[in-house]
C-alpha positions as CSV (number, residue, x, y, z in Angstrom):
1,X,0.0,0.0,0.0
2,X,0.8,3.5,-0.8
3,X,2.1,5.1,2.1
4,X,3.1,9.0,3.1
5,X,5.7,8.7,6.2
6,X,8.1,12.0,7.3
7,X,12.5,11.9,7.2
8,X,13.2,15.2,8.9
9,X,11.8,17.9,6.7
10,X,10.3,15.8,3.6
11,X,7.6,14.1,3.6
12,X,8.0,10.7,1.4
13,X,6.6,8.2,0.0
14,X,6.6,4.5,0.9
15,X,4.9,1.1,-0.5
16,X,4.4,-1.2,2.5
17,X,3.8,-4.3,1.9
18,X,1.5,-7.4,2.9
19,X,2.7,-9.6,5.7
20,X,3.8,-12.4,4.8
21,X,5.5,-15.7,5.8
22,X,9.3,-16.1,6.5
23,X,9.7,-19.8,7.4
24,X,12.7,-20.9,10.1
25,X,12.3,-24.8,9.7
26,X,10.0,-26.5,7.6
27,X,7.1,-26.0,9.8
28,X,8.0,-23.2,11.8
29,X,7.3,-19.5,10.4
30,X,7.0,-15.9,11.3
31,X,5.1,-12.9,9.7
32,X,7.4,-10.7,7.9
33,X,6.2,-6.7,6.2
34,X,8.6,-4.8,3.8
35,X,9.1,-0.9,3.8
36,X,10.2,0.0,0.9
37,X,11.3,3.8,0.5
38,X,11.1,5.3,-3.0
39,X,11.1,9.3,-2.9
40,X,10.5,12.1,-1.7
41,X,6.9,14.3,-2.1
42,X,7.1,17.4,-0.6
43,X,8.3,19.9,2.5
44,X,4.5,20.0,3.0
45,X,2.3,17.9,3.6
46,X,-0.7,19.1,1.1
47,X,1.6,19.4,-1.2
48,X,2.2,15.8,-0.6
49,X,-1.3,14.3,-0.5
50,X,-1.7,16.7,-4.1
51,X,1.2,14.5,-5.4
52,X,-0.1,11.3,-4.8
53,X,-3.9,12.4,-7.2
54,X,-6.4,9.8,-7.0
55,X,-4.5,6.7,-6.0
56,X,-5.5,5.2,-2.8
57,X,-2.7,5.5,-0.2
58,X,-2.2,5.7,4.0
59,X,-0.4,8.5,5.4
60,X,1.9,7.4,8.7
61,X,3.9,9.8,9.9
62,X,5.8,7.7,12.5
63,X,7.5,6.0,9.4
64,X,10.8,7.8,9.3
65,X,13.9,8.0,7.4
66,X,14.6,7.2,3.7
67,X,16.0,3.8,3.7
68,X,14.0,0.2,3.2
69,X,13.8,-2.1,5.9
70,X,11.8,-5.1,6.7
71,X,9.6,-5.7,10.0
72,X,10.5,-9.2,11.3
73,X,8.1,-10.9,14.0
74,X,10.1,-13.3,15.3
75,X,8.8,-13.0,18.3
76,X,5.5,-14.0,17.2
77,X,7.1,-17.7,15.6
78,X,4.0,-20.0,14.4
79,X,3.6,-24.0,13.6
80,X,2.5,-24.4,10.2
81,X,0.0,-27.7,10.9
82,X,-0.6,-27.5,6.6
83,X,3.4,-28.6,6.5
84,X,2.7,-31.7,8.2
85,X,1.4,-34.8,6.3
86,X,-1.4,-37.4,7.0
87,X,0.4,-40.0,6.6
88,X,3.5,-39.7,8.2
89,X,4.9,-40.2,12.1
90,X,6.6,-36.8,13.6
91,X,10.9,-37.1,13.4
92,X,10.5,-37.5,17.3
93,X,8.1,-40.4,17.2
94,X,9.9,-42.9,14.8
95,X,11.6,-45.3,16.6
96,X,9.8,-44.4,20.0
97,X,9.9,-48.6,20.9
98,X,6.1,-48.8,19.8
99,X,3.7,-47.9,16.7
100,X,1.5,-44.8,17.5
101,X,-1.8,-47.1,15.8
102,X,-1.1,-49.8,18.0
103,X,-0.9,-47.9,21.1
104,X,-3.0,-50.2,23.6
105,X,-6.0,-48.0,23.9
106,X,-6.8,-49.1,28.0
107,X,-3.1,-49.0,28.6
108,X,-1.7,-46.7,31.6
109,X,1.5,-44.8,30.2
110,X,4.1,-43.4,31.9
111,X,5.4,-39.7,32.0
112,X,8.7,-40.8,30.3
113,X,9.6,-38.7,27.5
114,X,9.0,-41.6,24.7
115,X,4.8,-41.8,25.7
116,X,4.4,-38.1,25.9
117,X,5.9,-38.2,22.1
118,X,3.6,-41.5,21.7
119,X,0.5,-39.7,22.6
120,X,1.8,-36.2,21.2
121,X,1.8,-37.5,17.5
122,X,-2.0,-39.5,18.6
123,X,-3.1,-36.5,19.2
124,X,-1.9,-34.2,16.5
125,X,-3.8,-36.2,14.2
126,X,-6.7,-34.5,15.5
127,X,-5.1,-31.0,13.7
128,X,-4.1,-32.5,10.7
129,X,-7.1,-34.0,9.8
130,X,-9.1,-30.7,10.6
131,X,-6.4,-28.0,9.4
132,X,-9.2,-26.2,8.0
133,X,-11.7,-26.8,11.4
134,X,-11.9,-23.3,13.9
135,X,-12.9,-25.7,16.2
136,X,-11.0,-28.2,18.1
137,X,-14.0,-30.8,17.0
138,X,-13.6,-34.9,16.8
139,X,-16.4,-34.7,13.9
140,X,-14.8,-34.5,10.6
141,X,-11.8,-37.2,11.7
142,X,-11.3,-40.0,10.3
143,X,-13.4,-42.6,12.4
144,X,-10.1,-45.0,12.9
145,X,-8.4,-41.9,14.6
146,X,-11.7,-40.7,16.6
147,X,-10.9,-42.9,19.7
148,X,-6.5,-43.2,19.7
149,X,-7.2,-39.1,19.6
150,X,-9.5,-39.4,22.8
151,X,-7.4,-41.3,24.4
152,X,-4.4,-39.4,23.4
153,X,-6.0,-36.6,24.9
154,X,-6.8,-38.1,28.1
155,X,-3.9,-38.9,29.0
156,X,-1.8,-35.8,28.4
157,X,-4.0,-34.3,30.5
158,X,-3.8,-37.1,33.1
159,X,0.0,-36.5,33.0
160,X,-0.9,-32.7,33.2
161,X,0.9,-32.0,29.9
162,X,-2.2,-30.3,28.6
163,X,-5.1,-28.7,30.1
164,X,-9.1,-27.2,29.1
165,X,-9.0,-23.0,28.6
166,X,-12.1,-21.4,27.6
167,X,-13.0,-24.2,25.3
168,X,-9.4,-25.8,23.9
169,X,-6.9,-28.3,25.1
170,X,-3.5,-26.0,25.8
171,X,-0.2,-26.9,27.6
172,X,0.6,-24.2,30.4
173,X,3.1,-22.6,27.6
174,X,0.4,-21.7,25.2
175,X,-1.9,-21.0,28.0
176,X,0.1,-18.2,29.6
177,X,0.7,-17.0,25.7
178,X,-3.2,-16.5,25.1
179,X,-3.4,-15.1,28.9
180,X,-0.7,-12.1,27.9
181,X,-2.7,-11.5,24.3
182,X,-5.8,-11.1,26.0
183,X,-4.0,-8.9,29.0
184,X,-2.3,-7.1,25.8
185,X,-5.9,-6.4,24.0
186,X,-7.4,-4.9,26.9
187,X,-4.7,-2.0,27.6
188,X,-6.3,1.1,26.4
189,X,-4.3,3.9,24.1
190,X,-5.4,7.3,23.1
191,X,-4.1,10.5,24.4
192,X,-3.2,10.4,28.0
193,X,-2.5,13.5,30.5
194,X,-1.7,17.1,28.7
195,X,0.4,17.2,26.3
196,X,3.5,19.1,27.0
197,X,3.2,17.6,30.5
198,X,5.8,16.4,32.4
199,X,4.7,13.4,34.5
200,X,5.4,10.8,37.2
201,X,4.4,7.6,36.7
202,X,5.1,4.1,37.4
203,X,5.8,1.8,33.8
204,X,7.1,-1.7,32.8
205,X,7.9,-3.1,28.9
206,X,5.0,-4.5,26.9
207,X,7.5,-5.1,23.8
208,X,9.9,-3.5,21.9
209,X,11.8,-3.3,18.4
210,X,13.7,-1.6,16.3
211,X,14.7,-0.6,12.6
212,X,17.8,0.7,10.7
213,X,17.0,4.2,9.0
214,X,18.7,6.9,7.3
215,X,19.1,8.5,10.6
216,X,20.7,5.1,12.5
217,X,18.3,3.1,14.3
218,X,15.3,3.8,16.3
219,X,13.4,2.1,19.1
220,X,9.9,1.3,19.6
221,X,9.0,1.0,23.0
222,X,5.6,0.3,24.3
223,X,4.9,0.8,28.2
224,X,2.4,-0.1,30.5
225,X,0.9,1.9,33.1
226,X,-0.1,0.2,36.6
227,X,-3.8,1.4,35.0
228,X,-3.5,-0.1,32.3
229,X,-2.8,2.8,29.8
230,X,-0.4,1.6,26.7
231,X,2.6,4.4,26.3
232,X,5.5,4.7,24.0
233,X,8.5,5.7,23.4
234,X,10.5,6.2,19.9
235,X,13.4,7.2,19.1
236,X,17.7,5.9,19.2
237,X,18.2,5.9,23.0
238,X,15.7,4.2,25.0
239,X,15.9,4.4,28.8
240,X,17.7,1.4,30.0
241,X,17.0,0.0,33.7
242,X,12.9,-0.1,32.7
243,X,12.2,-4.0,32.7
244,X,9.1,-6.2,31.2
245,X,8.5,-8.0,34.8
246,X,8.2,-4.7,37.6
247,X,7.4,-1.7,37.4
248,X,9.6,1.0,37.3
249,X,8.5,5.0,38.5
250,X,10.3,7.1,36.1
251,X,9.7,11.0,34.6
252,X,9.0,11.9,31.9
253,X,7.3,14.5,29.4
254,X,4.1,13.6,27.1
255,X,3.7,14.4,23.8
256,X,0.3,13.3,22.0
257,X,0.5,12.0,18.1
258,X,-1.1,9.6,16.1
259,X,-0.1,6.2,14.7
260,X,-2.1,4.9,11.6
261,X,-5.1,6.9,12.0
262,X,-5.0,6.1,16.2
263,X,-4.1,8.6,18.7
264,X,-1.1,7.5,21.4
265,X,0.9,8.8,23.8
266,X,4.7,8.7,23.8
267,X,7.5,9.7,26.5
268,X,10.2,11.6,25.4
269,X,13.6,12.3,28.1
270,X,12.6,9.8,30.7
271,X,14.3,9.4,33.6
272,X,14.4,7.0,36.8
273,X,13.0,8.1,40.0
């Protein structure tokens, strides 16, 4: 998409692109977005929007510099279930001591890493079978699989490998993932205090990254508030001793803008208290 963004008195223009998939391993991957810089428009920004006529663009003035860069979010890292095939045992299965379809079905297992693989891949079949089903649903499997998969299930949760959250099976890693994204969603941004203000207030790290520009590189910071306000800061020397597991009471002066059409709130020459 079309894009107007600012490098220190021109305003530019951009093309960013679609996410798309950057793949680690073959069933591992993480969403990926080029900026790509091509010129620039004008020292204002009318001027600017004139340039671009009738084509359909986005104007983001937080999108600095002059120089291409690519948004990586490997933090963010996804398993591709469409990778695997129907037919085959996971790498970590094969030679486990006993064949996943012959698994005695009223057999006790043991916690040993070999049955948790076991009943892993008995239970994945569940996934691959309904790759294209929102629902964590038994229906659309085929019926040889329908009980190994319950009893698969079972099991793992027996061994408390896997537990029920608001209606599908998780282990406590995935659990505490979904727990943060909902935590995340319900922060609130907008503009927060006076602008101009200087402020006291008490912050910890929601996330952070960064990106090479013309200028060097620049951080993106976001902060939460004890009352759940999102903040942000951006710019090439973020306050260090601000961590993403206390929070910290710093100073620091506000100064209201907008990102993509939203108002937010960013610090600027924070300090520890």
């Amino acid at each position: 998409m079309k894009t107007i963004g600012f490098a220190n008195k021109f305003y530019t223009l951009w093309n960013v692109g679609s996410p798309y998939r950057k793949y680690v391993n073959e069933h591992s991957f993480y969403m990926a977005v080029d900026y790509t810089y091509f010129k620039n428009l004008s020292f204002d920004l009318d001027k600017a929007k004139e340039k671009m006529g009738e084509s359909d663009y986005n104007i983001d003035l937080n999108l600095k510099g002059s120089q291409s860069w690519t948004y990586e979010d490997k933090g963010n890292m996804i398993f591709d279930r469409s990778k695997v095939s129907d037919y085959i045992i996971p790498d970590g299965i094969k030679g486990a001591g006993r064949d996943i379809r012959k698994m005695g079905l009223g057999e006790d297992v043991s916690s040993n890493e070999n049955d948790i693989k076991i009943l892993w891949g008995m239970y994945l079949k569940k996934d691959i079978w309904n790759n294209e089903v929102f629902e964590h649903s038994f229906r659309k499997l085929n019926p040889h699989w329908v009980r190994p998969c319950v009893y698969a299930r079972r099991q793992l949760i027996n061994l408390g490998v896997i537990e029920r959250y608001k209606g599908q099976y998780v282990t406590e890693k995935y659990k505490n993932i979904l727990i943060e994204k909902e935590r995340m969603s319900s922060l609130t941004e907008g503009h927060f205090f006076e602008n101009k203000e200087k402020i006291e207030i008490e912050v910890k790290v929601c996330s952070a990254f960064s990106f090479e520009g013309m200028y060097g590189l620049t951080h993106i910071i976001s902060y939460e508030t004890k009352c759940g306000k999102l903040l942000k800061y951006m710019g090439a020397s973020p306050k260090a001793g601000i961590y993403d597991d206390v929070f910290t009471k710093i100073k620091a002066t506000v100064k209201h803008g907008e990102y993509k059409g939203e108002s937010d709130t960013k610090l600027q020459r924070i300090s520890l208290m």
